[in-house]
One Martini backbone bead per residue (centre of mass of N, CA, C, O) as a GRO file, in nm:
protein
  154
    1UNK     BB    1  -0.551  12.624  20.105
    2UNK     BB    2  -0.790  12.746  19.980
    3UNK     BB    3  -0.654  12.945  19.830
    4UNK     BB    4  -0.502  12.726  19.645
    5UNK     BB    5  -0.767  12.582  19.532
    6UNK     BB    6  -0.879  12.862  19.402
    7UNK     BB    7  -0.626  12.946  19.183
    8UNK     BB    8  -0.663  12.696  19.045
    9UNK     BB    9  -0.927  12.704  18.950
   10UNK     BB   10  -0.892  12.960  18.786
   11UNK     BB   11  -0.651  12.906  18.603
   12UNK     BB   12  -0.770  12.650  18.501
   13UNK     BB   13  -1.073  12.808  18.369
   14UNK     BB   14  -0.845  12.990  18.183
   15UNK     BB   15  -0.689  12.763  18.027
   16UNK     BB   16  -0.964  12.651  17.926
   17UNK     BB   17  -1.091  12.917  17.799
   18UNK     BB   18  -0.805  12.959  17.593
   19UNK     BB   19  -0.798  12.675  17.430
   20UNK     BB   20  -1.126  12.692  17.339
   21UNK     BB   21  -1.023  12.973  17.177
   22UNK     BB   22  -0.825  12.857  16.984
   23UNK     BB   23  -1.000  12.606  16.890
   24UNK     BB   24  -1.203  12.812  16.748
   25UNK     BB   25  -0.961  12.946  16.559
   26UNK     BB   26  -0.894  12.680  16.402
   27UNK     BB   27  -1.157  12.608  16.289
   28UNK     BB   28  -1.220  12.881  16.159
   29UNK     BB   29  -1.013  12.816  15.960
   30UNK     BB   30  -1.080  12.591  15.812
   31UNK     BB   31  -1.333  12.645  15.731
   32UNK     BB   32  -1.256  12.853  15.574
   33UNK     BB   33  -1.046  12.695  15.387
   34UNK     BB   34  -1.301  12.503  15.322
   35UNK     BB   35  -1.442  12.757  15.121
   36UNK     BB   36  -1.226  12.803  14.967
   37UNK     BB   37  -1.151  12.810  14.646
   38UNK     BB   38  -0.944  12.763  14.421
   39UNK     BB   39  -0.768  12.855  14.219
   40UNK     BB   40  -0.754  12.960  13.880
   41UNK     BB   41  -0.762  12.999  13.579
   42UNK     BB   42  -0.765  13.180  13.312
   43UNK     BB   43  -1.046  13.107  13.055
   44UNK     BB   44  -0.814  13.216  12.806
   45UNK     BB   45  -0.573  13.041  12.971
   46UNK     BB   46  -0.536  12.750  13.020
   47UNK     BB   47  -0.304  12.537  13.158
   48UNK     BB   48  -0.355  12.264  12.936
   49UNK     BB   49  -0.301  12.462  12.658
   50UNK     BB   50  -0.128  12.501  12.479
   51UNK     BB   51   0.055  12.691  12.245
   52UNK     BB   52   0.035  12.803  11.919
   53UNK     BB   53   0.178  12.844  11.628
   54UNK     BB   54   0.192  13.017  11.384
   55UNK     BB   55   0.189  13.032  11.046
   56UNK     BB   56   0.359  13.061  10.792
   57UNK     BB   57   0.534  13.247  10.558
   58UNK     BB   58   0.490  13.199  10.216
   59UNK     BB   59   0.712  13.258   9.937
   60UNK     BB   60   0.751  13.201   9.624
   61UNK     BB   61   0.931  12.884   9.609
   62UNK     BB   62   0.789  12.813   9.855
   63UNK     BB   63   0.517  12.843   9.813
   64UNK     BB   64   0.485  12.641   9.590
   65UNK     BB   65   0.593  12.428   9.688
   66UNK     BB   66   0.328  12.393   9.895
   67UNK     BB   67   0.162  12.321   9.592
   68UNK     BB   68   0.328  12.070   9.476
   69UNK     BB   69   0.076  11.835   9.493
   70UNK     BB   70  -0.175  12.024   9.503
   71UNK     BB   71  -0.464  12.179   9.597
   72UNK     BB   72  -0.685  12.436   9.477
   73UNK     BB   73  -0.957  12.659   9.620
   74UNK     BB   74  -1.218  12.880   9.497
   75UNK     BB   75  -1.286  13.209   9.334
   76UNK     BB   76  -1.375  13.307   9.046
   77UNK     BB   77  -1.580  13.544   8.953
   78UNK     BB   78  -1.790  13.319   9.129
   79UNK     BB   79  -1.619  13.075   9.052
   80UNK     BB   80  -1.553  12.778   9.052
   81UNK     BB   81  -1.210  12.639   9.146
   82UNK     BB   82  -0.957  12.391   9.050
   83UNK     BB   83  -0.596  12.324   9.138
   84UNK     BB   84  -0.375  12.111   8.992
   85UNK     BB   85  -0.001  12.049   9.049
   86UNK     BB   86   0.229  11.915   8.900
   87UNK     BB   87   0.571  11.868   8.844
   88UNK     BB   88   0.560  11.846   8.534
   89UNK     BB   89   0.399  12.189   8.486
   90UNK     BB   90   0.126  12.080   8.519
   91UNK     BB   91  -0.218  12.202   8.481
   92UNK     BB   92  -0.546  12.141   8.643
   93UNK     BB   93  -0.864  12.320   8.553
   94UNK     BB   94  -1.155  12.368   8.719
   95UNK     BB   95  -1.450  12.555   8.565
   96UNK     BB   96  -1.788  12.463   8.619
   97UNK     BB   97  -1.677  12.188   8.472
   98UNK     BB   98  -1.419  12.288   8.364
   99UNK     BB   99  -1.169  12.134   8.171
  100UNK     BB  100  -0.804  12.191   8.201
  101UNK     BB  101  -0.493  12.230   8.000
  102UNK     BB  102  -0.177  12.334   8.175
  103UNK     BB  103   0.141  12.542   8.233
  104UNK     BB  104   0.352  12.592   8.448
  105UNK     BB  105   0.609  12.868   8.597
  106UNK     BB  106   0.873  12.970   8.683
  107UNK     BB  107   0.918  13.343   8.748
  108UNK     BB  108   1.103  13.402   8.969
  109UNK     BB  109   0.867  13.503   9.239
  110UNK     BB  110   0.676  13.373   8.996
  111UNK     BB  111   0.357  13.228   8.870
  112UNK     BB  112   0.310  13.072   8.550
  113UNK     BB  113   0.020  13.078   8.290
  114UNK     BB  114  -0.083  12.811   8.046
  115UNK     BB  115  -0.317  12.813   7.792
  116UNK     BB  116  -0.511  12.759   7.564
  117UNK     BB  117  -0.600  13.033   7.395
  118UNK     BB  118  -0.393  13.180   7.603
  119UNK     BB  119  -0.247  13.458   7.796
  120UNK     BB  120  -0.028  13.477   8.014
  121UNK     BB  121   0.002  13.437   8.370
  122UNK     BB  122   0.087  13.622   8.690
  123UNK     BB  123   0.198  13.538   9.026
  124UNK     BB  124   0.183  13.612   9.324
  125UNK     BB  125   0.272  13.403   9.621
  126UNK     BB  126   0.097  13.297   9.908
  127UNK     BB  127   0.151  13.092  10.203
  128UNK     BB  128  -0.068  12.999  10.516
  129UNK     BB  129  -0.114  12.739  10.544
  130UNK     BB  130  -0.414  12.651  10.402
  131UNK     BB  131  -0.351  12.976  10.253
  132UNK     BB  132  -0.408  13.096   9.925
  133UNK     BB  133  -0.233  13.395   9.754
  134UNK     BB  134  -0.294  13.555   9.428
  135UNK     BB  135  -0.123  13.809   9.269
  136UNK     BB  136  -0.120  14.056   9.033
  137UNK     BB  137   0.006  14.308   8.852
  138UNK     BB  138  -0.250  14.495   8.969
  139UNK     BB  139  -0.338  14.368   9.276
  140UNK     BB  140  -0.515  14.117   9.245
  141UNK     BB  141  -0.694  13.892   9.419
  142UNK     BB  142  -0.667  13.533   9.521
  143UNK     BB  143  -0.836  13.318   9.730
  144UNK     BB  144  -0.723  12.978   9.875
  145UNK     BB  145  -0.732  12.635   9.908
  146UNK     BB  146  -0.576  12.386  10.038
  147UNK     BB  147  -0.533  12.035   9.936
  148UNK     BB  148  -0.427  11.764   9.950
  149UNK     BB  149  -0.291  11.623   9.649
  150UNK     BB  150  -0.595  11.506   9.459
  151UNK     BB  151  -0.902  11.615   9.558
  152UNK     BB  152  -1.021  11.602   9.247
  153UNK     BB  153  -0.938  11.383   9.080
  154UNK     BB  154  -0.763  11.446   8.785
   0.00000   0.00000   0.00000
């Protein structure tokens, strides 16, 4: 009886040594995981930010479209200048504080305008988002800014 008590407790104080082990092994991963820091979106592309869709490229009458009823501003040659663009065919263009008025026209897929003692100028114009540009006929470019409605009070 004594050698089945004797093994009663040896068996004991190995389940107990077993368990001990285990449990300091289950502590051990929960410590682990409770010091892992959760997983992150890379800083370039947080999750919670939309993707923005880029601005479309209008050209021609869509471009133009884009422009009846609004203000453009930019630099002529240095100097400030901007133009609001009415539906029935007239432009208002301050140049450095000169107000001038004169009549715009769509020609095929070009904007001509014309000024008093001035000769006729047209232009390709691209509009991308609030960036407009007119191309002359030698290729020489202006690029200005959209602004909603007669922005300069005209």
């Amino acid at each position: 009886m004594t050698k089945k008590i004797f093994l009663l407790a040896v068996t004991a104080i190995a389940l107990a040594a077993t368990s001990a082990q285990a449990e300091t092994g289950r502590a051990a991963d929960i410590l682990l995981a409770q010091q892992t820091p959760p997983a992150t979106p890379p800083a370039d592309k947080p999750a919670d930010k939309p993707v923005e869709k880029p601005a479309e490229k209008l050209t021609g009458m869509a471009a133009w479209a884009a422009l009846v009823g609004n203000t453009v501003v930019g630099k002529i040659e240095g100097k400030e200048f901007a133009d609001y663009y009415l539906a029935d065919g007239t432009v208002k263009s301050l140049v450095d504080s000169q107000l001038a008025t004169g009549k715009w026209s769509l020609e095929g897929d070009k904007i001509c305008f014309v000024y008093p003692d001035e000769p006729k100028e047209c232009y390709a114009m691209e509009v991308v988002g609030e960036d407009a540009t007119f191309t002359d006929n030698a290729g020489a470019g202006i690029r200005a800014k959209v602004m909603k409605g007669n922005a300069k009070n005209f």
